[in-house]
C-alpha positions in Angstrom: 77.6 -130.2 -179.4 76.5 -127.3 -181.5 74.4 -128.8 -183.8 72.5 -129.7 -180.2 72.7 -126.1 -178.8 71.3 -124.9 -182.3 68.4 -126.9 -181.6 67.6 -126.4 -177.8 68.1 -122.9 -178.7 65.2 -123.0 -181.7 63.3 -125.0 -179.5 63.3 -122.0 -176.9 62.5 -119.3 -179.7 59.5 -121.4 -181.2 57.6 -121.6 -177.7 58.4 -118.3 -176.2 55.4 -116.0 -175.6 57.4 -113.4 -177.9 56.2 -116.1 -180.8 52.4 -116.6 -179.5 49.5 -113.9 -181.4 47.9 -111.0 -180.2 45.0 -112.7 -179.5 47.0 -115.7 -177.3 46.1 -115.9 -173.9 49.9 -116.2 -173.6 50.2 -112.4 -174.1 48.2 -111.8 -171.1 49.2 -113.9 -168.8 51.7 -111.6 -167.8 48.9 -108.7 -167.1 46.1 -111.3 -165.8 46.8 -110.8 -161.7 46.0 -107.1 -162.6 42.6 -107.7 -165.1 39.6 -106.7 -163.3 36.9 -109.0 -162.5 34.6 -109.7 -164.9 37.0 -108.6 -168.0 38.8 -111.5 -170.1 40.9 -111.0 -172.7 38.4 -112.3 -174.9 36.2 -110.1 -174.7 35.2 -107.7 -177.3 36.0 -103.5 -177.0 34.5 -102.5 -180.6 33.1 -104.1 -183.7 32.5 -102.6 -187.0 31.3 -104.2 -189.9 33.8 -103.4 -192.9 30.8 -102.5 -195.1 27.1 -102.9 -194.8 26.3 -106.7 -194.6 30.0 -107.3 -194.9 33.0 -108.7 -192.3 32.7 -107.5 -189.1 36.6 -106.4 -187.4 36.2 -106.9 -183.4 38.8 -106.1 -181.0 39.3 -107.9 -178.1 40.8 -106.9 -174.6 44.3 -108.6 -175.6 44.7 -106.8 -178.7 43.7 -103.7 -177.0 45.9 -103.9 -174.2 48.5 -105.1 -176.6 48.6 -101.7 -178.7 48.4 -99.9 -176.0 51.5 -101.2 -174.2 49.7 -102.6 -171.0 51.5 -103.9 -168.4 50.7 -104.8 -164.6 52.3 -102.8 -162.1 52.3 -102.9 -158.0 49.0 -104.8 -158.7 47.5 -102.3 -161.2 47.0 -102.2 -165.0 48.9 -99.7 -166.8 49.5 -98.5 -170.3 53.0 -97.8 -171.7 53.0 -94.3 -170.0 52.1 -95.2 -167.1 48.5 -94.3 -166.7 45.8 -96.6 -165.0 43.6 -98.3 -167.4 39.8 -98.8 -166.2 37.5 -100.5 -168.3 34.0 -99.1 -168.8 31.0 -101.0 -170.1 29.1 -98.9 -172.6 24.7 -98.5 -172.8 23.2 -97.5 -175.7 22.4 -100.3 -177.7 18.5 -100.9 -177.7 16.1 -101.9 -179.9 13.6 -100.0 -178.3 15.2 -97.1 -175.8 14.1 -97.0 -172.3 11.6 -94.0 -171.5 14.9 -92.5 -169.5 17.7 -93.3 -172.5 18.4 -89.5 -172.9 19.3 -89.5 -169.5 21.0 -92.5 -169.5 23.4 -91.4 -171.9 23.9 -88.1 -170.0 25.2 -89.6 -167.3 27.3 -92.0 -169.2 28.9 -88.9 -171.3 29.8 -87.6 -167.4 31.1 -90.6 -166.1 33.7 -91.1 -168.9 34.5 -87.3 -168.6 35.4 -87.7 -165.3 36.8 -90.9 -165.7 39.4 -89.8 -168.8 40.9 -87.4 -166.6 42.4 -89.5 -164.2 42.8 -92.9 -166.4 42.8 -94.2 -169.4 39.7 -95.4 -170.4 38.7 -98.5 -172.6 35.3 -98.6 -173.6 33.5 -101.6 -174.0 31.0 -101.8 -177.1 27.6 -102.6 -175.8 27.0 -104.6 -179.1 29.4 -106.9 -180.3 27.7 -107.6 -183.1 29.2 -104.5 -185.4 25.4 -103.6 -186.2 24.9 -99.6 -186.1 21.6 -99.6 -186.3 21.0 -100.1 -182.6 23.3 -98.1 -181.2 22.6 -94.9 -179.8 25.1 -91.7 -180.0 25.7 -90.3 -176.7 24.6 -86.7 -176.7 27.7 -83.8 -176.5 29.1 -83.3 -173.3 29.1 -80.0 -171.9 30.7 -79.5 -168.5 
């Protein structure tokens, strides 16, 4: 009888979602009713390449929202402190700017400003390659 509790019991542990990885949509599915449309957890928040021409590190959503304690509550997605979390798609990565880029960027720099105040924000790499040489810094914000 305890030899079979022992082994129900490791059964149990072994397919928990406390056992799945980060990266495991099992992790999520706790937070999914509250993901936004259009976001999965496979997505990709940042890239960078460990060295020129070397590995390139991405983060994805789950691994995101996993360090940062996310959790869904009363149908919203929250961090550990309670603080709505809004996604925002970053521009910025051309080969060849747009005529208006400066502007562009300007009003992205404003948008996250504004943004950061009332949530927190996770911004989503316009290039999830982990190349820097089409990625353009947004200019200093200056309220």
């Amino acid at each position: 009888m305890a030899i079979r509790f022992l082994l129900s019991a490791t059964m149990l542990v072994a397919l928990s979602p406390l056992s799945a990885s980060s990266a495991s949509p099992a992790c999520t599915s706790n937070i999914d009713p509250c993901m936004p449309a259009g976001i999965q957890a496979t997505d990709v928040v940042s890239s960078q390449a460990t060295k020129p021409g070397g590995k390139v590190v991405k983060v994805t959503v789950a691994q995101k929202l996993k360090a940062l304690g996310a959790r869904c509550r009363k149908g919203k997605l929250v961090d550990a402190k309670g603080a709505e979390i809004r996604f925002y798609q970053l521009v910025g990565c051309w080969g060849n700017p747009p005529d208006d880029y400066q502007e562009q960027l300007e009003r992205q720099a404003k948008e996250l400003a504004k943004l950061r105040k009332r949530y927190r924000v996770i911004e989503m790499t316009c290039d999830s390659s982990g190349e820097d040489r089409f990625r353009a810094a947004p200019p200093p914000f200056s309220p």
